[in-house]
VOPA-626269 format. One record per residue: x, z, y of N, C-alpha, C in turn. Coordinates in steps of 0.02 Angstrom, whole numbers. Each point is the difference from the previous one (the first is absolute). Example, Ala and Ser with C-alpha at 12.3 -4.5 7.8 and 13.67 -1.06 7.14 Angstrom:
BEGIN
+--------+--------+--------+--------+--------+--------+--------+--------+--------+
|     nu |     nw |     nv |    cau |    caw |    cav |     cu |     cw |     cv |
+--------+--------+--------+--------+--------+--------+--------+--------+--------+
|    660 |    390 |   -284 |    -45 |      0 |     59 |     45 |      0 |     60 |
|    -18 |    -36 |     53 |     42 |      3 |     59 |    -39 |     37 |     55 |
+--------+--------+--------+--------+--------+--------+--------+--------+--------+
REM end
This chain:
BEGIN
+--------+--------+--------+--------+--------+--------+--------+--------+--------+
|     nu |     nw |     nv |    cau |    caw |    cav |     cu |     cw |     cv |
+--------+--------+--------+--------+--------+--------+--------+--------+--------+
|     41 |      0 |    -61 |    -41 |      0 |     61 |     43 |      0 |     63 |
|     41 |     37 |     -6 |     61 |      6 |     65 |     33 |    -53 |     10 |
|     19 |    -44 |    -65 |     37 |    -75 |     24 |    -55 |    -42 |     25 |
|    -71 |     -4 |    -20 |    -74 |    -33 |     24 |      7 |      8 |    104 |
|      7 |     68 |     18 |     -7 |      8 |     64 |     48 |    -29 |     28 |
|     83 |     -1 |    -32 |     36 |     16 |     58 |     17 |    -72 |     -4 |
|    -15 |    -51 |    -55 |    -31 |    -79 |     25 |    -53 |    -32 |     48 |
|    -58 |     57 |      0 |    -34 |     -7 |     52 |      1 |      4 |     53 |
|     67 |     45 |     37 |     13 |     30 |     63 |     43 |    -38 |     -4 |
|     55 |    -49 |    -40 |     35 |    -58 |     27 |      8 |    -52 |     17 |
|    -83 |    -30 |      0 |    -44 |    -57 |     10 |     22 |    -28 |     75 |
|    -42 |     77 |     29 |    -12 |    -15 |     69 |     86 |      7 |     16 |
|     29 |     47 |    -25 |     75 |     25 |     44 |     28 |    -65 |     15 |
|      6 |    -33 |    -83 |     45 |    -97 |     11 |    -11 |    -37 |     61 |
|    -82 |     12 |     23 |    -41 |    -68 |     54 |     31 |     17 |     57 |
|     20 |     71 |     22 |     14 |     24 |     61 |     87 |      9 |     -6 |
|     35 |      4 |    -47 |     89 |      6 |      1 |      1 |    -60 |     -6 |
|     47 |    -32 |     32 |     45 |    -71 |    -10 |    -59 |    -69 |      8 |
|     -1 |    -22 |    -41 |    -31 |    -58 |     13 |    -41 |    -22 |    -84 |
|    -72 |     44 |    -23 |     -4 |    -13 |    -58 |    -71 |    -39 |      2 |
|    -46 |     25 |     30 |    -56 |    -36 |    -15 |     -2 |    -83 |     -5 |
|    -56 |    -41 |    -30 |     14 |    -79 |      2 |    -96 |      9 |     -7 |
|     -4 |    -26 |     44 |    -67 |    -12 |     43 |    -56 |    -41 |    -46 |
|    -58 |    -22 |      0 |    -47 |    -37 |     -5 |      4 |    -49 |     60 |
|    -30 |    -73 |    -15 |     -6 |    -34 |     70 |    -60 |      6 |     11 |
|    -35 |     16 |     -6 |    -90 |     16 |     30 |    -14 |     95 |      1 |
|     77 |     10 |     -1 |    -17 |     72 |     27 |     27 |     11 |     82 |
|    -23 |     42 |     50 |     45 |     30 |     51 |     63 |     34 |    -12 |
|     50 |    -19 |     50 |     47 |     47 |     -7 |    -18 |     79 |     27 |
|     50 |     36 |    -65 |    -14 |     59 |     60 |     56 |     33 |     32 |
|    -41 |     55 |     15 |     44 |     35 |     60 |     87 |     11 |    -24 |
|      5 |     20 |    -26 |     81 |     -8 |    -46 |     42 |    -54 |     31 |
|    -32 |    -45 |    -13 |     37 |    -53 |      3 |     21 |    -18 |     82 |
|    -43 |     13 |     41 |     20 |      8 |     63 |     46 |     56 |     21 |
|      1 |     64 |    -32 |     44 |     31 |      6 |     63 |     -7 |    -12 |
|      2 |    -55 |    -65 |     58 |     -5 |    -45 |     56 |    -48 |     59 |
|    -50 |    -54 |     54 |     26 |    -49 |     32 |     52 |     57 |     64 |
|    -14 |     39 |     18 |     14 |     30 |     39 |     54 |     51 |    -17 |
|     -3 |     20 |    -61 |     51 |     44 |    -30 |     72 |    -38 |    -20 |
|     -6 |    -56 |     -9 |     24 |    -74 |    -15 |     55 |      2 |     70 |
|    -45 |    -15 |     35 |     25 |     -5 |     71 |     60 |     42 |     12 |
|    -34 |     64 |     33 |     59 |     41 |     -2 |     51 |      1 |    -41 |
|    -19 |     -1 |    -68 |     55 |     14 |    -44 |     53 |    -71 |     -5 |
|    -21 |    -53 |     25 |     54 |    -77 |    -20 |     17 |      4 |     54 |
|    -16 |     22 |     75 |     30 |    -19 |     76 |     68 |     46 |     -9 |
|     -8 |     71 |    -18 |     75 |      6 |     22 |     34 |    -15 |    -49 |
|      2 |    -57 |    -46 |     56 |    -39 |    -38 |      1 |    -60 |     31 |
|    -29 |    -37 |     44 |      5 |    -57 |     43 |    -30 |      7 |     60 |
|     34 |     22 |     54 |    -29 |     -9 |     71 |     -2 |    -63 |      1 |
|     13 |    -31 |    -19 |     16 |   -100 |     43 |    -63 |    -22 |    -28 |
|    -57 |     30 |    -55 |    -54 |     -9 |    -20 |    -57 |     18 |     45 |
|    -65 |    -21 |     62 |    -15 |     -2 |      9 |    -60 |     37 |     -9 |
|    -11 |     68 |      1 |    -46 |     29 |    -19 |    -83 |    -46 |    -23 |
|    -13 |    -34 |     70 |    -89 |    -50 |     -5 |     28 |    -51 |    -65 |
|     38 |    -15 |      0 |     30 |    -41 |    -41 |    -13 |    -13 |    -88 |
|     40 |     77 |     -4 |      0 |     63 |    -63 |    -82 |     16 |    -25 |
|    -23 |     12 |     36 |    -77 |     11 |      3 |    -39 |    -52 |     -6 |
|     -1 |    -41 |     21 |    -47 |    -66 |     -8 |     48 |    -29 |    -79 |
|     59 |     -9 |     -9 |      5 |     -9 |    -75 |    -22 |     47 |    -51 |
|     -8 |     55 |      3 |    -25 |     63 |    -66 |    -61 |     -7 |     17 |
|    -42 |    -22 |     61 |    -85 |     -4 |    -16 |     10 |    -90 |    -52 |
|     31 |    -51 |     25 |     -6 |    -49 |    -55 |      2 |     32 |    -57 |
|     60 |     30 |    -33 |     14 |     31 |    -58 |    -63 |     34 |    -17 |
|     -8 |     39 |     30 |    -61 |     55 |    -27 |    -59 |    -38 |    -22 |
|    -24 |    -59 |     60 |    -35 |    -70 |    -42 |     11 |    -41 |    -55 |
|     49 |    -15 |     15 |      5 |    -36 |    -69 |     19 |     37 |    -57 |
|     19 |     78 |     10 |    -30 |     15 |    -76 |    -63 |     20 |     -6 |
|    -51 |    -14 |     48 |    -85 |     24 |     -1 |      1 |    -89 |    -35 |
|     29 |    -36 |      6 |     -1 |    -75 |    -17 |     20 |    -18 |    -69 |
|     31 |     83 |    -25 |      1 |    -13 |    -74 |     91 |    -18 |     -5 |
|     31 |    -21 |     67 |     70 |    -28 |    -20 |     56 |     37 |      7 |
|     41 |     10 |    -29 |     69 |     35 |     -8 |     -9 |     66 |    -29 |
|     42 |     11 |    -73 |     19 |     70 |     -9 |     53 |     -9 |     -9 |
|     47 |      8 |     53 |     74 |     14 |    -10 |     22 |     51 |     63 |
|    -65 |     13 |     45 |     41 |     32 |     68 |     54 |    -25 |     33 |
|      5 |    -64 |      8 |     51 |    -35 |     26 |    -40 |    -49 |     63 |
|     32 |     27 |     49 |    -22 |    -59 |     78 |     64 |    -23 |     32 |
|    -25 |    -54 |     -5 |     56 |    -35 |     53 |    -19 |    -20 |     65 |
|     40 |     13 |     75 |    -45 |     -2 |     61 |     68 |    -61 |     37 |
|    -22 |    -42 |     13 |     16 |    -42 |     57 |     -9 |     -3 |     45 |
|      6 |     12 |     75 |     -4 |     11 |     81 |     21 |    -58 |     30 |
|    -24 |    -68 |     -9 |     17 |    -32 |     44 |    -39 |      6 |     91 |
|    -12 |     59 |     32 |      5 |     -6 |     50 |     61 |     27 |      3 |
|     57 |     13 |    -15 |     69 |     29 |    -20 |     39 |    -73 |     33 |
|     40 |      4 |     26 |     45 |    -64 |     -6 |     40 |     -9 |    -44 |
|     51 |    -58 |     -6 |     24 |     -6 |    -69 |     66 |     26 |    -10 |
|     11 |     12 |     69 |     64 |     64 |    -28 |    -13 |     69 |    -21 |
|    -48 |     20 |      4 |    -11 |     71 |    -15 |    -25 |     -3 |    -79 |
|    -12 |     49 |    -31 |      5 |     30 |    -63 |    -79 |      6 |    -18 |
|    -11 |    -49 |    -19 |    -80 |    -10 |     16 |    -68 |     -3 |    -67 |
|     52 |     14 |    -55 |    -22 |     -9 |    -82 |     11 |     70 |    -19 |
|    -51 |     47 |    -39 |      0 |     73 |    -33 |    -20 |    -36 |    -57 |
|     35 |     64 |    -41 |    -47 |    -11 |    -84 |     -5 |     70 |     25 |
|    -72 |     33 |    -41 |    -17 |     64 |    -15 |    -15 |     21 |    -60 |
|      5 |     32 |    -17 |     24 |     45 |    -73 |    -94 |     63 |      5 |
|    -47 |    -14 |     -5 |    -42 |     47 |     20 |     -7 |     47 |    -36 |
|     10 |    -15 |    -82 |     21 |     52 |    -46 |     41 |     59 |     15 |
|     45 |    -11 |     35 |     72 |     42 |     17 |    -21 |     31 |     93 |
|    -29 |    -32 |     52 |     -5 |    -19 |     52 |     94 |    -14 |     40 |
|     35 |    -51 |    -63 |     43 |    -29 |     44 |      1 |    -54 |     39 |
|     64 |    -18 |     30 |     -2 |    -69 |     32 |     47 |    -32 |    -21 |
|     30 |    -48 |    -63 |     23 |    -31 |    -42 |     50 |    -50 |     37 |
|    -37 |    -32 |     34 |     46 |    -52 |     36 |    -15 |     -7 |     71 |
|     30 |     -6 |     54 |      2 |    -39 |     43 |     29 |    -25 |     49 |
|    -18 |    -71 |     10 |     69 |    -62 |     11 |    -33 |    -53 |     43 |
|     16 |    -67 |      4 |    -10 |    -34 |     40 |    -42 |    -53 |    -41 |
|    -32 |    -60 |     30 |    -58 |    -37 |    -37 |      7 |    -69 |     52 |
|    -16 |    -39 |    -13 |      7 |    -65 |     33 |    -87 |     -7 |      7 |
|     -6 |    -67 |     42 |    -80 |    -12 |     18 |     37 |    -75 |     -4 |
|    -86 |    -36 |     -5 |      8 |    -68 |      2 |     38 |    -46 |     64 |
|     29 |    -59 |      4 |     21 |    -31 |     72 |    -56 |    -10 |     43 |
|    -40 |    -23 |    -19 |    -54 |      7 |     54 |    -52 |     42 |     31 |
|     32 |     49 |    -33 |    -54 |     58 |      6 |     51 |     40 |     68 |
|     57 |    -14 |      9 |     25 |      7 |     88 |     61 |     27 |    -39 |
|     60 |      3 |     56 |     76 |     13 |     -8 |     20 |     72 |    -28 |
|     14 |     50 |     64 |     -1 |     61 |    -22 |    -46 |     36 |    -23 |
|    -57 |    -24 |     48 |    -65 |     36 |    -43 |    -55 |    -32 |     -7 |
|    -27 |      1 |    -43 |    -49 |    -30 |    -14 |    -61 |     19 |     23 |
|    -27 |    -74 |      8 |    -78 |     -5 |     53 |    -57 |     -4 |    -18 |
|     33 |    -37 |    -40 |    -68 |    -74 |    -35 |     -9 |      3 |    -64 |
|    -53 |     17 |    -42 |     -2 |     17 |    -69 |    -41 |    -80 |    -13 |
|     -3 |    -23 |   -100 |    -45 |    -32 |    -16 |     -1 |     13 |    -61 |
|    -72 |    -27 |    -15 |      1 |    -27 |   -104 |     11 |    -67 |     -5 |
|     10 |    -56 |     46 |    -18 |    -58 |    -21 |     76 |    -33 |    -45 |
|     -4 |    -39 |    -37 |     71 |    -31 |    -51 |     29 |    -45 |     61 |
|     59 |     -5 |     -1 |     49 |    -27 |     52 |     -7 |     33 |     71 |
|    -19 |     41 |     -2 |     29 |     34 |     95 |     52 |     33 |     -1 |
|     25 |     33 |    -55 |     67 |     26 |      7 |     -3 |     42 |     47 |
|    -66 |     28 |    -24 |     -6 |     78 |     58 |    -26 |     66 |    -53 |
|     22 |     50 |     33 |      3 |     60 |    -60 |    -86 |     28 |     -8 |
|    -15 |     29 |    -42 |    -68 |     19 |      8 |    -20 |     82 |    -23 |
|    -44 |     12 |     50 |    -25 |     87 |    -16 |    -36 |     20 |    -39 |
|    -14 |     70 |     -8 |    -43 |      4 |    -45 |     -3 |     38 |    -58 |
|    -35 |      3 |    -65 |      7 |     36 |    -44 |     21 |    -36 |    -66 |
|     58 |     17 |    -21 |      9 |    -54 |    -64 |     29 |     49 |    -51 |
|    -20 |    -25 |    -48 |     52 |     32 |   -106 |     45 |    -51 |     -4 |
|     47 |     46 |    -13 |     59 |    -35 |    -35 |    -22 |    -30 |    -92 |
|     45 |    -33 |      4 |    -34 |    -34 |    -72 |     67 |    -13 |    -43 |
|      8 |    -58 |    -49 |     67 |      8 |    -26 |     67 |    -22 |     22 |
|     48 |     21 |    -28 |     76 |    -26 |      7 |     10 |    -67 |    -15 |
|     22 |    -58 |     27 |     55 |    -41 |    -25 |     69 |    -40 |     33 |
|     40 |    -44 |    -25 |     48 |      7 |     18 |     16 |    -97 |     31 |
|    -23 |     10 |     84 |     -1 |    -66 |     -3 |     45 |    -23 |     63 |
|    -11 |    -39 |     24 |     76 |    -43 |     54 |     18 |     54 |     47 |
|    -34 |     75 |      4 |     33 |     47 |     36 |     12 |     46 |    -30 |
|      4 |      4 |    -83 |     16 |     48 |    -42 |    -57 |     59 |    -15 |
|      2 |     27 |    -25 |    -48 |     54 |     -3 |    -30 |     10 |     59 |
|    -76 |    -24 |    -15 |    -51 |     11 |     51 |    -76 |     34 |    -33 |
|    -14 |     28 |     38 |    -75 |     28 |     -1 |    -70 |    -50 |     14 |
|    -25 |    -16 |    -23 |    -61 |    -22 |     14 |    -57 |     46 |     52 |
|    -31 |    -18 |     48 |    -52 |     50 |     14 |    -79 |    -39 |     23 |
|    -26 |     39 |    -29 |    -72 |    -29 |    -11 |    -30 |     33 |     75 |
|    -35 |    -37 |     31 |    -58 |     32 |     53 |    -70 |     12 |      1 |
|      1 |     54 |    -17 |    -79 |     21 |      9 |    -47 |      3 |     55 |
|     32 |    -34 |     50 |    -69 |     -3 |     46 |    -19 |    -83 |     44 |
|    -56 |      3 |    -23 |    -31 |    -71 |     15 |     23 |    -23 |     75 |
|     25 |    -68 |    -23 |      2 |    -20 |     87 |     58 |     31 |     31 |
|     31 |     28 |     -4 |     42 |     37 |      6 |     90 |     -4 |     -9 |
|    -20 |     12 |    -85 |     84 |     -1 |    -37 |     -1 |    -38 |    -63 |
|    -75 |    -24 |    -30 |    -17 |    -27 |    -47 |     33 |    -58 |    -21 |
|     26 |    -18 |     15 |     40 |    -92 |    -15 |     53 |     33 |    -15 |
|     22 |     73 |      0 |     78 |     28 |     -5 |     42 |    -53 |    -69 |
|    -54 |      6 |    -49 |     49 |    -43 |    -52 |    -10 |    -46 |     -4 |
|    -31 |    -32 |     12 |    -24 |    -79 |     39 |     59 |    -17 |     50 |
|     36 |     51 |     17 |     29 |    -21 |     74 |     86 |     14 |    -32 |
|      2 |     45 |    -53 |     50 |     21 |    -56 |     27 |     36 |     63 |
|    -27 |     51 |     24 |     25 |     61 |     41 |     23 |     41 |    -46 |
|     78 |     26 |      0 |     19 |     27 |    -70 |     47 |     62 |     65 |
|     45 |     55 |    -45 |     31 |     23 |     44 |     64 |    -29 |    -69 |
|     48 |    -13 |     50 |     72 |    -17 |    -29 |     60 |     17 |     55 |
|     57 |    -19 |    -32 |     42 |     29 |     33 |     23 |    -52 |     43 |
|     57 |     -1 |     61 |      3 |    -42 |     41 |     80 |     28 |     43 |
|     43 |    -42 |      2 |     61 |     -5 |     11 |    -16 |     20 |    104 |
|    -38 |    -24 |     35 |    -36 |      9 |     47 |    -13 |     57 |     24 |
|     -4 |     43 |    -61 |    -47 |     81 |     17 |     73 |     53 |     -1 |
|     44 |     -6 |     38 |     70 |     72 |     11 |      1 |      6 |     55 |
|     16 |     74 |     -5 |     17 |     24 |     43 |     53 |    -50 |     61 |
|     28 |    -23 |    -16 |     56 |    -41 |     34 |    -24 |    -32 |     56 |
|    -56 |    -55 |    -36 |    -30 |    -34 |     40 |    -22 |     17 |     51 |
|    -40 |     83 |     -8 |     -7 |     30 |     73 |     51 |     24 |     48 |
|     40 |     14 |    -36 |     64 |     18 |     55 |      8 |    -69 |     33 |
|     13 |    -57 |    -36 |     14 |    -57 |     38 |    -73 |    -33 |     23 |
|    -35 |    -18 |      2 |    -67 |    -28 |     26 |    -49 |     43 |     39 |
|      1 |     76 |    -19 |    -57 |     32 |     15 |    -63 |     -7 |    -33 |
|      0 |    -47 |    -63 |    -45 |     15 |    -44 |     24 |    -59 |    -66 |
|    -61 |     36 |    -68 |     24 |    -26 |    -48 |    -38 |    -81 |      5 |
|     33 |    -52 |    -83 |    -47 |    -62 |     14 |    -58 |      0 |    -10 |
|    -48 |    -55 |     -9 |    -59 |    -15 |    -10 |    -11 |    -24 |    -60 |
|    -55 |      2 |    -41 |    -21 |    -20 |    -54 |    -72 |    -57 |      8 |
|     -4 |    -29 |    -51 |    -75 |    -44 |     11 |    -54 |     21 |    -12 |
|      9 |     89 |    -14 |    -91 |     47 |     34 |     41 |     28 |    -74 |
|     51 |      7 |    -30 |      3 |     51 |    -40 |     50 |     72 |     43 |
|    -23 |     47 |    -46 |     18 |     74 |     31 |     78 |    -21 |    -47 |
|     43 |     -3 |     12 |     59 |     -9 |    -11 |     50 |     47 |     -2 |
|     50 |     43 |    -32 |     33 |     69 |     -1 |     87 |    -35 |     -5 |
|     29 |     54 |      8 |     82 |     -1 |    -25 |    -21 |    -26 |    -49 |
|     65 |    -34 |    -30 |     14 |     -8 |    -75 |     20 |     57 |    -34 |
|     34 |     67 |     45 |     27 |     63 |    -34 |    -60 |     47 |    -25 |
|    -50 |     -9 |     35 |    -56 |     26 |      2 |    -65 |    -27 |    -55 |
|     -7 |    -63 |     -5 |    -60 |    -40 |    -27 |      0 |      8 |    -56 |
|     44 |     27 |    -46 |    -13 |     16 |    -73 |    -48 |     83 |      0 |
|     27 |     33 |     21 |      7 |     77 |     12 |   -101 |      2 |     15 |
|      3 |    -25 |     47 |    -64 |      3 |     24 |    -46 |    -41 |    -32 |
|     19 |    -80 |    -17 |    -42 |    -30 |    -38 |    -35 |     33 |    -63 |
|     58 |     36 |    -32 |     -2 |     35 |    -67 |    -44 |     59 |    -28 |
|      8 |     28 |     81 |    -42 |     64 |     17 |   -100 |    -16 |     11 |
|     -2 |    -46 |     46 |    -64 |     -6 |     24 |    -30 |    -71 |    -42 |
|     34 |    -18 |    -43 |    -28 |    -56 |    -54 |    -67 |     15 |    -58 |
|    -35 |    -46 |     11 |    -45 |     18 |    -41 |    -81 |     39 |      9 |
|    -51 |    -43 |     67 |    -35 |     46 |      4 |      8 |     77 |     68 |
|     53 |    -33 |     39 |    -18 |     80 |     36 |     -2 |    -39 |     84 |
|    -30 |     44 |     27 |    -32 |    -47 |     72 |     74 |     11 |     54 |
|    -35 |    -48 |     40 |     39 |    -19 |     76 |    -51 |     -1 |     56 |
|      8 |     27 |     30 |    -22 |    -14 |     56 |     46 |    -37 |     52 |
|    -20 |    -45 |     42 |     40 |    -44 |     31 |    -37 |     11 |     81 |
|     30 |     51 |     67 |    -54 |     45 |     45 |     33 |    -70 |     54 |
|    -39 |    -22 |     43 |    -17 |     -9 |     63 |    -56 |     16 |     33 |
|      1 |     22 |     70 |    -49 |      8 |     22 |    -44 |    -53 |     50 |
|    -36 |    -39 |    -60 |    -38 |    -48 |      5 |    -75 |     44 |    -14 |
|    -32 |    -11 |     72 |    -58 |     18 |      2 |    -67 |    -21 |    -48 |
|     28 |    -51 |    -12 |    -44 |    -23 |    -52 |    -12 |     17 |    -35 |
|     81 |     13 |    -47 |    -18 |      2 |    -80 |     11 |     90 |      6 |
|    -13 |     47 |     60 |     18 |     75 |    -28 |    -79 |     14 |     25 |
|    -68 |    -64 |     26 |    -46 |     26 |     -6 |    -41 |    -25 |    -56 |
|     28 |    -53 |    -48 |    -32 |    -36 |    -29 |      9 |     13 |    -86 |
|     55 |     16 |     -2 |     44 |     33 |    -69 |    -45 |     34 |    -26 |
|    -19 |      9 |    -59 |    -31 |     32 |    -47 |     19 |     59 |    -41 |
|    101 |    -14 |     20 |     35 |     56 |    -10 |     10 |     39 |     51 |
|    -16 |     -4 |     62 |     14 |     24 |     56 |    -68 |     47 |     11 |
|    -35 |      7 |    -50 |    -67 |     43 |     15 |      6 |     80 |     16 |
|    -29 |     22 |     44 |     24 |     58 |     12 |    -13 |     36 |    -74 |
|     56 |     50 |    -11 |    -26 |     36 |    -81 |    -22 |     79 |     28 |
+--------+--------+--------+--------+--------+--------+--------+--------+--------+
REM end
């Protein structure tokens, strides 16, 4: 009877420590989970000031959606800031299991999506502009830029053509440190999120398979229109 209870009193303890519950999609979120976004907060900012608190927050309400969406059990987010310019350090992985901050480094944006920083987002095939939004990583393979990631986009209109458009993250001779010492920023890619080559295994390896990205600009559009952007 005593092992009966003290399973029962660990039900609820799991939903509220760490990150355990996995939602219904025709249920409400609850209150937890808004708490959980905020406890989040505090606890990942003082391991990255250069992370953007509104930023941080508007990616863990996606997260917290899309697992009301049924997607990801790995506790793994990856956050992109292209209102960041491209010299700054503008790519996190998060560890939500642990509440670490795993990686973070620099990321390339598409050429037409603007120089240092990027302006101009799209989904369409040939603009060779980067795109926002909410996307899963999907599988590994090994093609004219070596080990690359695939990433799928989940939101209509949006990021949807991502593999249509073969938006992959790979590595890129373009993306060092160097380049910013000499240019003031790294190169451009044709709308893929692009990393070191010292880096692109490490991370590919880590967030492969199923675990989300968020990709943040603040495009009025898609942070009133997002389905992951719902208040939780």
């Amino acid at each position: 009877m005593r092992r009966r209870y003290l399973f029962l009193f660990l039900i609820p303890l799991a939903m509220l420590v760490g990150w355990g519950p996995v939602f219904k999609s025709n249920e409400p979120l609850p209150q937890t989970a808004l708490s959980w976004v905020g406890q989040e907060i505090s606890t990942l900012n003082t391991q990255a000031s250069n992370l953007d608190p509104l930023v941080l927050k508007r990616s863990l309400e996606a997260y917290v959606n899309a697992r009301h969406k049924g997607l990801d059990r790995k506790g793994l987010l990856t956050i992109i800031d292209y209102s960041k310019p491209s010299n700054e350090r503008r790519l996190w992985v998060l560890d939500l299991n642990t509440n670490k901050i795993l990686f973070n480094t620099w990321v390339s944006h598409g050429k037409n999506s603007g120089q240092v920083n990027a302006t101009s987002f799209s989904n369409q095939p040939g603009s060779l502009k980067s795109s926002i939004g909410v996307f899963e990583t999907e599988q590994t393979y090994m093609g004219g830029k070596g080990l690359s990631l695939r990433l799928n986009g989940l939101e209509k209109g949006v990021n949807d053509n991502a593999l249509r458009r073969d938006i992959v993250i790979h590595g890129a001779w373009y993306v060092q440190p160097s380049l910013i010492h000499q240019y003031a920023h790294v190169g451009r890619s044709w709308g893929c999120p692009a990393l070191s080559p010292k880096l692109v295994g490490p991370i590919i390896n880590t967030i492969k398979n199923n675990t989300l990205v968020v990709v943040y600009y603040p495009d009025q559009k898609w942070l009133k229109s997002s389905s992951f952007l719902a208040t939780v």
